[in-house]
Backbone bond lengths (Angstrom), bond angles and torsions (degrees), N, CA, C in turn:
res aa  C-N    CA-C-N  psi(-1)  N-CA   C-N-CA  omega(-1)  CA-C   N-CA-C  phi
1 X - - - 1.455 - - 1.525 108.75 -
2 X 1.413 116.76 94.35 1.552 117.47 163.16 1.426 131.71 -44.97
3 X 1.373 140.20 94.54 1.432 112.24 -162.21 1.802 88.08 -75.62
4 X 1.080 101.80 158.84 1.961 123.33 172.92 1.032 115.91 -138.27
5 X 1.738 119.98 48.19 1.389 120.91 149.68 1.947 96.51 133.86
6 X 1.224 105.23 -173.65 1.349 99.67 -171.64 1.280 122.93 -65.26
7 X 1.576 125.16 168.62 0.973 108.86 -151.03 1.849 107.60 -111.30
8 X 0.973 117.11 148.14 1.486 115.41 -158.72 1.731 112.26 -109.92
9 X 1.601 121.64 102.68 1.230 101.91 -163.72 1.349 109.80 -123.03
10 X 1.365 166.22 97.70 1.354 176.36 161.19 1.180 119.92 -57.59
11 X 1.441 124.12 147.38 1.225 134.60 -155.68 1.621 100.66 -102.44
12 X 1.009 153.24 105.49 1.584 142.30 -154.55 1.462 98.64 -128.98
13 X 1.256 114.12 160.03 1.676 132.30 -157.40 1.378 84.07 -116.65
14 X 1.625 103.78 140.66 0.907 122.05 135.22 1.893 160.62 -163.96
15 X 1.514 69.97 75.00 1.596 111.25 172.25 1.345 96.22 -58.80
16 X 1.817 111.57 130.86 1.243 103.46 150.98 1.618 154.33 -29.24
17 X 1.724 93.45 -38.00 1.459 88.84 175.01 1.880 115.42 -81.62
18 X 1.503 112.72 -1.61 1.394 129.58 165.42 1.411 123.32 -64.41
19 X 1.410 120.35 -20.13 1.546 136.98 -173.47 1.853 100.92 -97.10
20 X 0.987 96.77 153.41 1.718 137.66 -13.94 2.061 93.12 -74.14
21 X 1.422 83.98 156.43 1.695 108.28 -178.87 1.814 111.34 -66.71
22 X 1.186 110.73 174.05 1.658 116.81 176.55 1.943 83.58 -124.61
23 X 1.491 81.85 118.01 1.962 98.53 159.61 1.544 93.96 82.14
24 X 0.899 165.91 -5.65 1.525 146.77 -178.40 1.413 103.28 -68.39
25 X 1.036 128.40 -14.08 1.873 125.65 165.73 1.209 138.35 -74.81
26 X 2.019 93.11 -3.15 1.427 115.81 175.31 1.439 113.56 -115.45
27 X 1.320 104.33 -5.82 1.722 97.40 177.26 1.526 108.17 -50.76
28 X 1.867 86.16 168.54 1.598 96.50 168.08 1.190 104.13 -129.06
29 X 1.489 127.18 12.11 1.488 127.67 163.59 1.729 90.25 -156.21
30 X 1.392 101.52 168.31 1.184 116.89 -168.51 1.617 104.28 -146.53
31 X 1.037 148.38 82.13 1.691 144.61 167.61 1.697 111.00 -73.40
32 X 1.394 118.46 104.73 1.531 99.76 168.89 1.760 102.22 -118.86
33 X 1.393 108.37 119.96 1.406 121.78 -170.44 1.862 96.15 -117.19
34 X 1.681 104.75 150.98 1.233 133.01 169.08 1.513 115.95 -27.50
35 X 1.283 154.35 165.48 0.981 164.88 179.77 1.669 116.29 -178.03
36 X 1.488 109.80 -178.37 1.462 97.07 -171.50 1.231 105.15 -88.54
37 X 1.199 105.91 168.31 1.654 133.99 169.94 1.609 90.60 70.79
38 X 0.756 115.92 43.46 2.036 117.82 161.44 1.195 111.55 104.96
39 X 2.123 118.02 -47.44 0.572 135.46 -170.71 1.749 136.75 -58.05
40 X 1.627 117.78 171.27 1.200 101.87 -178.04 1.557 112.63 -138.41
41 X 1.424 96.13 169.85 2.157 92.61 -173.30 1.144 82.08 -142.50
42 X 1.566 112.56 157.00 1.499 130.25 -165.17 1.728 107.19 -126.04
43 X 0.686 106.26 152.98 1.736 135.26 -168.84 1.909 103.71 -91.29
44 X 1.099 135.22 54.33 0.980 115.82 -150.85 1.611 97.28 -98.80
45 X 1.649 113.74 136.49 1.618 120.52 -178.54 1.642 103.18 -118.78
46 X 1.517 110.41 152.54 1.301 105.95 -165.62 1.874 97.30 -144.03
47 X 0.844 125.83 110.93 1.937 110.14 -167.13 1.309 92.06 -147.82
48 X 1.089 148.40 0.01 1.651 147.89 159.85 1.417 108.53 -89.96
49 X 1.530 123.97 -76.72 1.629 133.20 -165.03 1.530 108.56 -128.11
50 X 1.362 115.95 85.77 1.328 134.83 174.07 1.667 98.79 -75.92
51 X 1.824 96.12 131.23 1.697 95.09 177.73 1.778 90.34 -105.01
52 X 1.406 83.33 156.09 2.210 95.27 159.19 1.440 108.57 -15.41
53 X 1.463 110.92 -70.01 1.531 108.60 -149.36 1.535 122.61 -129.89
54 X 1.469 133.49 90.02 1.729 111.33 -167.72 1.532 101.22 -109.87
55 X 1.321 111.34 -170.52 1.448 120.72 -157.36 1.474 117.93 127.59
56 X 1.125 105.95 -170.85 1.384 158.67 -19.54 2.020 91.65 -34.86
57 X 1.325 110.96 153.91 1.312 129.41 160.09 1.272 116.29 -97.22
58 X 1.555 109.90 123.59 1.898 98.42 146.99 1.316 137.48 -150.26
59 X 0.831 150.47 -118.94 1.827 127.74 -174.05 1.455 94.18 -114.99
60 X 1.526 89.94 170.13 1.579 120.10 -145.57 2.072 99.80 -86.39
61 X 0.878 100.69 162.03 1.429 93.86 -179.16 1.978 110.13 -136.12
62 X 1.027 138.34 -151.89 1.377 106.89 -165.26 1.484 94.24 -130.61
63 X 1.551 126.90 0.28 1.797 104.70 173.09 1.716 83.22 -101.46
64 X 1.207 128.30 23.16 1.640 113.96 165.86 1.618 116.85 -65.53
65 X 1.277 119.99 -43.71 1.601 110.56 152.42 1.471 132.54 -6.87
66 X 1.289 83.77 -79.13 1.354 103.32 -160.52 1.955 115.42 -72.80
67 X 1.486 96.46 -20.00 1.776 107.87 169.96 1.569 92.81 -86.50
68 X 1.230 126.34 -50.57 1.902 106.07 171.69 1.369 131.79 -65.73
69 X 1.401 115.55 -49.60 1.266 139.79 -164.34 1.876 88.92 -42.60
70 X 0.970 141.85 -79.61 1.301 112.88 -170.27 1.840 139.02 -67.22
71 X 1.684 91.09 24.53 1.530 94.76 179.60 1.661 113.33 -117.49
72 X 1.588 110.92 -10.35 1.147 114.70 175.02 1.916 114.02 56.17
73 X 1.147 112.67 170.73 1.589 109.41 -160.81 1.538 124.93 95.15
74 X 1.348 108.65 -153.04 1.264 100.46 -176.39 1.481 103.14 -114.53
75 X 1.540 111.49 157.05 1.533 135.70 175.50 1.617 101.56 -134.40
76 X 1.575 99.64 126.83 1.721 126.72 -163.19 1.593 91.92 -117.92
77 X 1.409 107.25 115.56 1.394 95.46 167.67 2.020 88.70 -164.88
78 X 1.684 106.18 -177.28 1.178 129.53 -137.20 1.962 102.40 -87.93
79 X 1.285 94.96 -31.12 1.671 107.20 -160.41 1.246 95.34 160.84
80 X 1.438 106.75 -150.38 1.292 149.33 169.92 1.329 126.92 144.14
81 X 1.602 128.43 -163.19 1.371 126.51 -161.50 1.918 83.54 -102.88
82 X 1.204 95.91 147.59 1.637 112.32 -178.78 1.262 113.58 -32.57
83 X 1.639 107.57 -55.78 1.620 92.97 -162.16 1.542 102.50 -71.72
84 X 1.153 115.74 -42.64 1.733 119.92 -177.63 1.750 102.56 -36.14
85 X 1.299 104.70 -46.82 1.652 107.08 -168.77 1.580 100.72 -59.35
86 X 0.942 110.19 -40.64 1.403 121.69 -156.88 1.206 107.35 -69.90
87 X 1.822 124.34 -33.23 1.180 129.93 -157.00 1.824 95.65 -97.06
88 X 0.927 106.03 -30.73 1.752 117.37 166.25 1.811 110.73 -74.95
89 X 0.955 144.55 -9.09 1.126 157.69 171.06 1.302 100.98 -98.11
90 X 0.796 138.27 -28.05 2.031 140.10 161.89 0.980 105.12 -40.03
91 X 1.509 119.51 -54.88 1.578 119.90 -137.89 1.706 92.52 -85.60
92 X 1.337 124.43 -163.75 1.404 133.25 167.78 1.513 119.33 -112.02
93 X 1.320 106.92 42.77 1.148 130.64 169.17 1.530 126.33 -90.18
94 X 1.445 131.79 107.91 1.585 117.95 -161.84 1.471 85.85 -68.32
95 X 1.858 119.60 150.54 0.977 119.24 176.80 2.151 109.99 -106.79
96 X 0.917 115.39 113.88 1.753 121.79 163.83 1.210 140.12 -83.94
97 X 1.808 105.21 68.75 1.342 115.27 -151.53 1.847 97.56 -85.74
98 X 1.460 118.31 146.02 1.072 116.97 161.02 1.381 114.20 -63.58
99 X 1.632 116.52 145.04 1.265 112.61 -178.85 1.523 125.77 85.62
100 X 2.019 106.69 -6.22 1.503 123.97 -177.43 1.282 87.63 -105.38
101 X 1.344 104.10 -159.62 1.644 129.63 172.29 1.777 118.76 -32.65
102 X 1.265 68.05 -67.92 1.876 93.78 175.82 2.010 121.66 -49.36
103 X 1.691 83.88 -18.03 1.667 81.04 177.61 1.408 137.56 -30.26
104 X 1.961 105.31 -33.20 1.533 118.74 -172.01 1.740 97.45 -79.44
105 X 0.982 113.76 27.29 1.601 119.85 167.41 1.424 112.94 -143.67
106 X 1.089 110.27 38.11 1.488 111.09 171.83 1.801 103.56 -167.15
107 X 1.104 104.95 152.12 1.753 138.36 167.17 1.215 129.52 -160.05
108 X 1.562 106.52 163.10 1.249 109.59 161.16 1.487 122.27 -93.04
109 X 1.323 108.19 156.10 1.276 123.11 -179.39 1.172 153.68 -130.88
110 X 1.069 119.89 102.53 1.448 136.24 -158.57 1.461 124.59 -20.94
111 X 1.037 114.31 -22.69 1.485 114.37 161.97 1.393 130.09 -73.96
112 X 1.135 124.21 -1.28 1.241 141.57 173.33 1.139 141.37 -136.33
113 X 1.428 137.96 110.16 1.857 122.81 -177.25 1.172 117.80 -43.31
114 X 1.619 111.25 142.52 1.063 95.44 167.96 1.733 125.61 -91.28
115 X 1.331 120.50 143.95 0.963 118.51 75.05 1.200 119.26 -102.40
116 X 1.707 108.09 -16.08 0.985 140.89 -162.30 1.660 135.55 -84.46
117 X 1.427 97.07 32.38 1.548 121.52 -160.41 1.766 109.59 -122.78
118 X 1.075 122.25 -38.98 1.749 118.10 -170.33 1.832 119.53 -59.10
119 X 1.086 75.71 101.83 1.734 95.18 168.52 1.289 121.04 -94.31
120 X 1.523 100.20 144.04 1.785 124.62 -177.14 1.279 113.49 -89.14
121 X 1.071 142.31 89.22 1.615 120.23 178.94 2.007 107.79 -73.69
122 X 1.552 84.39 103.13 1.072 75.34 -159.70 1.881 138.32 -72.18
123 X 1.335 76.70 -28.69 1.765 89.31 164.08 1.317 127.81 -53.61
124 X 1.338 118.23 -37.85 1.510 123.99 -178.92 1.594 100.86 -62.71
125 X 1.463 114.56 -54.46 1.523 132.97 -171.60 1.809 86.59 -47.79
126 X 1.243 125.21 -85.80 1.435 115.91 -151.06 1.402 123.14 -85.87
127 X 1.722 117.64 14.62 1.072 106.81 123.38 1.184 149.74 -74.82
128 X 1.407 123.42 -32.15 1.699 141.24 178.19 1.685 98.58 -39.86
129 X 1.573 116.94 -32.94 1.482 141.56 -152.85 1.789 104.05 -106.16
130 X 1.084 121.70 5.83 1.549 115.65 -136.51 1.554 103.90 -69.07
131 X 2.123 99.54 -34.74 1.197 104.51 166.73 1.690 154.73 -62.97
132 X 1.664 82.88 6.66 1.797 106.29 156.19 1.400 126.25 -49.73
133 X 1.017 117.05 131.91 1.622 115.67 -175.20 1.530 96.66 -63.77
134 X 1.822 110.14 139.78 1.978 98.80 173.17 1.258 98.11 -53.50
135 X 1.423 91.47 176.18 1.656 117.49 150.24 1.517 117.85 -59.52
136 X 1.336 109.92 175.60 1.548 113.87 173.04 1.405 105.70 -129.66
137 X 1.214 148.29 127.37 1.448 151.35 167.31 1.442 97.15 -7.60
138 X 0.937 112.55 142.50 1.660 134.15 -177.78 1.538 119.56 -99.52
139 X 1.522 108.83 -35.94 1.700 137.00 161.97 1.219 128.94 -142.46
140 X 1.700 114.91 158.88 1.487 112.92 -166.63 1.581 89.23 -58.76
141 X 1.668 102.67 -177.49 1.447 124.67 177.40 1.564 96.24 -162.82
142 X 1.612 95.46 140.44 1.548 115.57 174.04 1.659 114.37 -51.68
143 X 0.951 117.34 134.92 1.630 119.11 171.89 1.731 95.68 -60.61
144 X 1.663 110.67 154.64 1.751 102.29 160.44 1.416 112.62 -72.17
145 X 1.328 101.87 135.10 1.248 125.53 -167.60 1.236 147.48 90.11
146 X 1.400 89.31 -12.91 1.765 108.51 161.59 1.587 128.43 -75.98
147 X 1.141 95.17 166.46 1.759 89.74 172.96 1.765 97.90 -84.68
148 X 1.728 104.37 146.96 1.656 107.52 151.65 2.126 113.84 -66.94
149 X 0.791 93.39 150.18 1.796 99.57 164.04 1.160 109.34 -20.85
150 X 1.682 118.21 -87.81 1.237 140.12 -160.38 2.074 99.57 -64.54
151 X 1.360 120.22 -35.96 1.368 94.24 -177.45 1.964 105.09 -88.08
152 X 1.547 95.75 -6.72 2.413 84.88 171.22 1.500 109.20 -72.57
153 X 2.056 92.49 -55.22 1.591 95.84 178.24 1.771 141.78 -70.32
154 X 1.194 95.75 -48.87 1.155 103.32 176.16 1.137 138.09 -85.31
155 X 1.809 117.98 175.94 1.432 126.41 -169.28 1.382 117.87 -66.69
156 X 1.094 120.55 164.75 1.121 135.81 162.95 1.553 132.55 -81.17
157 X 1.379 122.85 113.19 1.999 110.03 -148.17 1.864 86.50 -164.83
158 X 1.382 87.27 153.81 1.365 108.41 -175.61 1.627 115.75 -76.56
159 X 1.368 98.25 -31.49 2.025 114.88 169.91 1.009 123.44 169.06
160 X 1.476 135.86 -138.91 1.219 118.62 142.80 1.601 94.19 -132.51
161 X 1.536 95.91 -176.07 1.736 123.02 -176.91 1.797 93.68 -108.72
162 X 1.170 118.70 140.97 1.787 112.97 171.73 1.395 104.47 -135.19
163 X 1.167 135.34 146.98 1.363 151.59 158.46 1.733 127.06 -112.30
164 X 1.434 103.48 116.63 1.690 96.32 -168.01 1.455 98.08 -106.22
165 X 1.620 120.49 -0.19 1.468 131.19 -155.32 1.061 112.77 148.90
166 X 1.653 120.40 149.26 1.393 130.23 179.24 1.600 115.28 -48.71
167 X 1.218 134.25 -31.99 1.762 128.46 171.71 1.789 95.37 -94.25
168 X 0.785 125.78 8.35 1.362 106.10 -173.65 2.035 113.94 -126.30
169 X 0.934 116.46 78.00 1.376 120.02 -174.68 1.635 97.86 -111.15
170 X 1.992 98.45 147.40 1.445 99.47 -174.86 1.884 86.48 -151.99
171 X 1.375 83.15 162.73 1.932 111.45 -151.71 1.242 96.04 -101.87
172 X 1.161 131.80 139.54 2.317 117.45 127.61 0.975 106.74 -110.67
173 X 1.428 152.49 149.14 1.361 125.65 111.22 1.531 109.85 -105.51
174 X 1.600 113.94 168.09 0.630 140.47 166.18 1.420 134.82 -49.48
175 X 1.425 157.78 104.01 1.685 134.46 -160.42 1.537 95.26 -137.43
176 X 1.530 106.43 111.27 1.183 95.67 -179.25 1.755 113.58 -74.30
177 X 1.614 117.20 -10.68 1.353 116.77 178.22 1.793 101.42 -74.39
178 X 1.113 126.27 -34.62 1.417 125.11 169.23 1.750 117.64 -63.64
179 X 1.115 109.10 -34.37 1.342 134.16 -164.42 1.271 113.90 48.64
180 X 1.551 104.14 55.41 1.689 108.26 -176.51 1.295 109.67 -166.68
181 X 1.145 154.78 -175.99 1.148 175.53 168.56 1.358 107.02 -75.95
182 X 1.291 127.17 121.01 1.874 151.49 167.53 1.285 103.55 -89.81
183 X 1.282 116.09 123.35 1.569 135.64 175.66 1.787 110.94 -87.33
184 X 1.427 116.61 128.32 1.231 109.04 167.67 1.312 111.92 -132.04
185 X 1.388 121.59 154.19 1.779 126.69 -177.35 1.465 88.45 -123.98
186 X 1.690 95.25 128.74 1.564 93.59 165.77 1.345 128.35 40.96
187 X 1.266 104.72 57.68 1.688 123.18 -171.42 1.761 114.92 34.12
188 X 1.477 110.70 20.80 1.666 126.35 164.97 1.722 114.69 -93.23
189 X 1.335 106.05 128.51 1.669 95.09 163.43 1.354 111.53 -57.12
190 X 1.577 114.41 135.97 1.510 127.77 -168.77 1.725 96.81 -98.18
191 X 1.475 122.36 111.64 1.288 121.20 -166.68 1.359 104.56 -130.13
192 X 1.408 93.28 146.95 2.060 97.70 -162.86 2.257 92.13 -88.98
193 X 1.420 97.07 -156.11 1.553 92.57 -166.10 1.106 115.75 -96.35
194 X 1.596 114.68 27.62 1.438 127.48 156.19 1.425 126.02 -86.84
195 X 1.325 112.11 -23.44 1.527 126.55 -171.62 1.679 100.12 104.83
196 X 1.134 126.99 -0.26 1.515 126.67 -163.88 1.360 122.99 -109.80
197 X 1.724 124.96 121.11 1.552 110.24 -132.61 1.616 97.17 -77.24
198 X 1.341 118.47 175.29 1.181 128.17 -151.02 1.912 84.02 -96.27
199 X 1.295 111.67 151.30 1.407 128.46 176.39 1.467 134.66 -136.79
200 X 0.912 140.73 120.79 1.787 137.91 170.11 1.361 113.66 -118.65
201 X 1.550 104.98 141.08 1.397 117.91 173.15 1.522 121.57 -92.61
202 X 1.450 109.56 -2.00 1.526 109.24 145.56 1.692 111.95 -135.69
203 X 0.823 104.00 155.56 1.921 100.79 159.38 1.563 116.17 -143.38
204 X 1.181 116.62 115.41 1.124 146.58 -162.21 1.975 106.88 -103.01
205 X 1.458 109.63 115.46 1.250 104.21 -157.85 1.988 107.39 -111.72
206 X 1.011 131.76 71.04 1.734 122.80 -153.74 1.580 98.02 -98.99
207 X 1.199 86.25 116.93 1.878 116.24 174.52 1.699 98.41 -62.14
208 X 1.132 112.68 104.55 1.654 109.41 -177.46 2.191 113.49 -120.11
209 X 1.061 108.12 158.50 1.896 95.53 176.77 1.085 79.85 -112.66
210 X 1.507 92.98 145.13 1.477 137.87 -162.03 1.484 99.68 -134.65
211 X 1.437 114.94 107.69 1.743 117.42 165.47 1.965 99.50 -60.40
212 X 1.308 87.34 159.38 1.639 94.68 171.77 1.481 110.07 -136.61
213 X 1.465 114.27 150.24 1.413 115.30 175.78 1.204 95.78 -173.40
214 X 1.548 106.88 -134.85 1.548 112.25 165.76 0.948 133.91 -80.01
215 X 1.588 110.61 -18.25 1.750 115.09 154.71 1.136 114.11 -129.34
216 X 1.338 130.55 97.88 1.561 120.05 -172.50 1.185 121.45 -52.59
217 X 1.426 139.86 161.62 0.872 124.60 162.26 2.096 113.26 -156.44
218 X 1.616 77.01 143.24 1.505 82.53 -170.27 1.602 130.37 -79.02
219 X 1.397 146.04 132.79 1.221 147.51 -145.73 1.920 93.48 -114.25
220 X 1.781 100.83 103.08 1.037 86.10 -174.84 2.055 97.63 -110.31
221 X 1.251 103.69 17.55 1.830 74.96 -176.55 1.848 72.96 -116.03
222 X 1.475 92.43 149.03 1.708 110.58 -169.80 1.942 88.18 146.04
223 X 1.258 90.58 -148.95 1.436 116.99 -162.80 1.797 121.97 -152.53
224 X 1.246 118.05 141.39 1.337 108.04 -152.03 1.901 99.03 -159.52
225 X 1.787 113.06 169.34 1.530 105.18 143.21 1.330 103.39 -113.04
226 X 1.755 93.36 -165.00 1.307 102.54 -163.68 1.583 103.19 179.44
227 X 1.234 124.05 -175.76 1.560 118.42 179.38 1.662 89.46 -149.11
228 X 1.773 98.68 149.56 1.298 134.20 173.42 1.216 111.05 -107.91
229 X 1.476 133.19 107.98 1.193 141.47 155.68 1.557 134.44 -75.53
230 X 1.151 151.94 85.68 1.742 152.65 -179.60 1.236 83.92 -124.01
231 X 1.622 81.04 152.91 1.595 117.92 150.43 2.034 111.57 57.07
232 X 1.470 99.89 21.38 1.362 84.43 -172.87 1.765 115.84 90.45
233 X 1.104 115.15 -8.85 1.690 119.81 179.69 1.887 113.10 -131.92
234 X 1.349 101.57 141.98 1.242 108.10 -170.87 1.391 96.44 -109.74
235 X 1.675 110.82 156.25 1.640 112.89 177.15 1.644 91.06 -147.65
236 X 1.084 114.83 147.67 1.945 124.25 179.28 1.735 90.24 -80.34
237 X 1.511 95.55 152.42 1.545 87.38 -173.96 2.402 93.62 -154.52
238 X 1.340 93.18 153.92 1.199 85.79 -177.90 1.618 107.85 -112.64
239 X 1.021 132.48 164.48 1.876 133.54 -165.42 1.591 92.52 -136.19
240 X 1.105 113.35 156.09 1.774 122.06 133.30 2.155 93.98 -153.50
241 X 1.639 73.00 -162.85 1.378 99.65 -157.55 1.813 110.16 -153.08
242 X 1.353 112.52 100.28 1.233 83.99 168.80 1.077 153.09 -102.79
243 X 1.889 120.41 5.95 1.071 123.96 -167.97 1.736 95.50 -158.26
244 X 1.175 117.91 139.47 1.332 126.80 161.99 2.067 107.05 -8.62
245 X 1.108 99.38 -62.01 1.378 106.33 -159.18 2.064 108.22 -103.68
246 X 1.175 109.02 13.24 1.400 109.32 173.83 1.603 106.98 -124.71
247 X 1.395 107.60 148.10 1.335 137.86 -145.95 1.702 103.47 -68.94
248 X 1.178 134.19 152.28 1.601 121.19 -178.23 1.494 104.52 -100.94
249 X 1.209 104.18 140.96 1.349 139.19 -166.98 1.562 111.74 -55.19
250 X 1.225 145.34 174.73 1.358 123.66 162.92 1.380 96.91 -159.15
251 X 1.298 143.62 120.93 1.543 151.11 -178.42 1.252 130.25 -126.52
252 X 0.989 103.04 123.64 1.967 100.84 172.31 1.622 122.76 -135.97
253 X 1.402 107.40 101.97 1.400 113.75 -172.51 1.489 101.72 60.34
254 X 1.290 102.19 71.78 1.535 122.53 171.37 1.727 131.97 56.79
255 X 1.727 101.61 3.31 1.533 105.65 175.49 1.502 89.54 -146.92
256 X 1.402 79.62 161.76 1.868 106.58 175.51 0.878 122.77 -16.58
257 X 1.252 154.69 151.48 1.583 150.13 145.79 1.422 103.99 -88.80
258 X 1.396 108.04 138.22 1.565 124.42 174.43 1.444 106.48 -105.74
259 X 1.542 107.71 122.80 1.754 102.82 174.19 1.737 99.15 -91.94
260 X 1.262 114.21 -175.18 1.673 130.47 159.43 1.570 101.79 -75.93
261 X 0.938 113.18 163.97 1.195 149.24 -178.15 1.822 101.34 -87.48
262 X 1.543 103.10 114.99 1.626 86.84 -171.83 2.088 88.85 140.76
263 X 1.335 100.63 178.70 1.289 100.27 -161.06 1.711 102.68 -100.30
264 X 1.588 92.87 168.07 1.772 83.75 -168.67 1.718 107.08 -154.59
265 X 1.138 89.05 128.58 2.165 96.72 -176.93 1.539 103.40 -97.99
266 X 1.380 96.35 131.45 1.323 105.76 -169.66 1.541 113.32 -119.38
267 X 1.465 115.88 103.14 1.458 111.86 -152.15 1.606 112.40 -108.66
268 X 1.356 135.16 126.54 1.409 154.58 -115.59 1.310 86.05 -109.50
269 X 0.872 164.08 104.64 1.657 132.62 -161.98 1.692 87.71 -134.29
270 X 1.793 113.50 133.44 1.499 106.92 -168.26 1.725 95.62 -81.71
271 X 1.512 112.95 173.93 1.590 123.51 150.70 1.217 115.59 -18.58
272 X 1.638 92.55 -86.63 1.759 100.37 173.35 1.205 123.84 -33.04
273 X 1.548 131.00 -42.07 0.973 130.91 170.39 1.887 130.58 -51.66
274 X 1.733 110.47 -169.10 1.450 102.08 -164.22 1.465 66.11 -139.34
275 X 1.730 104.57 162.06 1.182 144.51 159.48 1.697 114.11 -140.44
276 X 1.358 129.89 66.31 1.506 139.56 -178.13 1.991 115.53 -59.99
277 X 0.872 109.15 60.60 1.659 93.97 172.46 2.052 131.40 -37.27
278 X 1.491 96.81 101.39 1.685 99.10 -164.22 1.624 109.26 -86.29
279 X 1.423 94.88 108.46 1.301 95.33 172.10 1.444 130.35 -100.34
């Protein structure tokens, strides 16, 4: 994955009536963390192959920091409640609020209700910006020709099953004719706005505590496990994090984990929650 300039990351809905998404088939990371009422919204970063248009957009929530804060660039999202804005305005992240500056790069769109309608065009947005420092790799990666972690170390398994909450269940399997990972919502193929099911070439699963209230929110600098999925094989893997703005860790049996080369969803998954390895 070449990054080609800064890195572009948006806050995307996903409420049913938000699906299927514009651009989630081009990410190069994918974060989908807890939200209220069961539900979840994803972190989506894009710094290699930016398409025209992603979205739906919507407001910012308060462990969003700490999943950007070490990639620097821009974050596109809807609003939010003050302090949330505020705590995303910390970081050194230019912020592209709908309804700010940035508006002449965003609308709604007719294909969708709103709330569930604001689109990024996103290309226009991160050029206007171009003079952002890139991104920097976010996780190790296999040299060519090496094995990743999960296909030296680990088992062999069909995917896993994940639970973030009782309405919210999510799928992988494995396809070796895809040679990637199949996304499912609620035992549905999860399909971007082509009709074509959604895919990752790693998925990375980190067991994180999550306060709860009226807006949950997830605690990502600490330390945690989690599982690494490539190539069809799973390996247990341990994470931390140490600071708002530095990159999360990735370990297996005491060194780094190496993913493949290729795109990767990285799923927040609370306590309460399940992470089932299907073998």
């Amino acid at each position: 994955m070449e990054i080609t300039g800064p890195a572009l990351a948006a806050k995307i809905d996903n409420h049913w009536d938000a699906r299927p998404q514009w651009g989630l088939e081009r990410t190069d990371i994918v974060f989908e963390e807890l939200v209220e009422g069961g539900l979840t919204r994803y972190v989506a970063v894009w710094f290699s192959d930016v398409p025209s248009r992603i979205g739906p957009v919507r407001s910012i929530r308060p462990m969003d920091p700490e999943i950007v804060g070490p990639l620097g660039g821009i974050i596109a999202f809807s609003g939010g409640r003050a302090r949330f804005v505020q705590m995303i305005a910390d970081t050194d992240l230019h912020l592209s609020i709908h309804g700010g500056k940035d508006n002449k790069y965003m609308y709604r769109s007719s294909e969708k209700r709103a709330p569930h309608n604001v689109v990024v065009e996103a290309q226009k947005l991160r050029k206007a910006y171009k003079k952002i420092d890139p991104s920097k790799q976010q996780f190790a990666y296999a040299e060519k020709g090496a094995e990743p972690t999960a296909v030296a170390k680990g088992t062999k398994a069909k995917g896993l099953d994940i639970s973030f909450s009782n309405v919210s269940d999510r799928g992988w399997r494995w396809s070796g004719k895809a040679d990637a990972y199949l996304r499912t919502q609620s035992g549905r193929k999860d399909v971007d706005s082509n009709g074509k099911q959604l895919r990752a070439t790693n998925v990375l699963t980190l067991t994180v505590d999550v306060t709860y209230g009226e807006v949950p929110r997830t605690h990502l600098v600490g330390k945690g496990t989690g599982t690494l999925s490539t190539g069809g094989k799973t390996v247990k893997i341990r994470w931390s994090k140490k600071s708002r703005d530095s990159r999360i860790v990735i370990s297996s049996g005491g060194q780094v984990a190496e993913l493949a080369p290729g795109n990767t969803w990285v799923e927040l998954v609370p306590e309460r929650g399940s992470v089932k390895i299907v073998k």
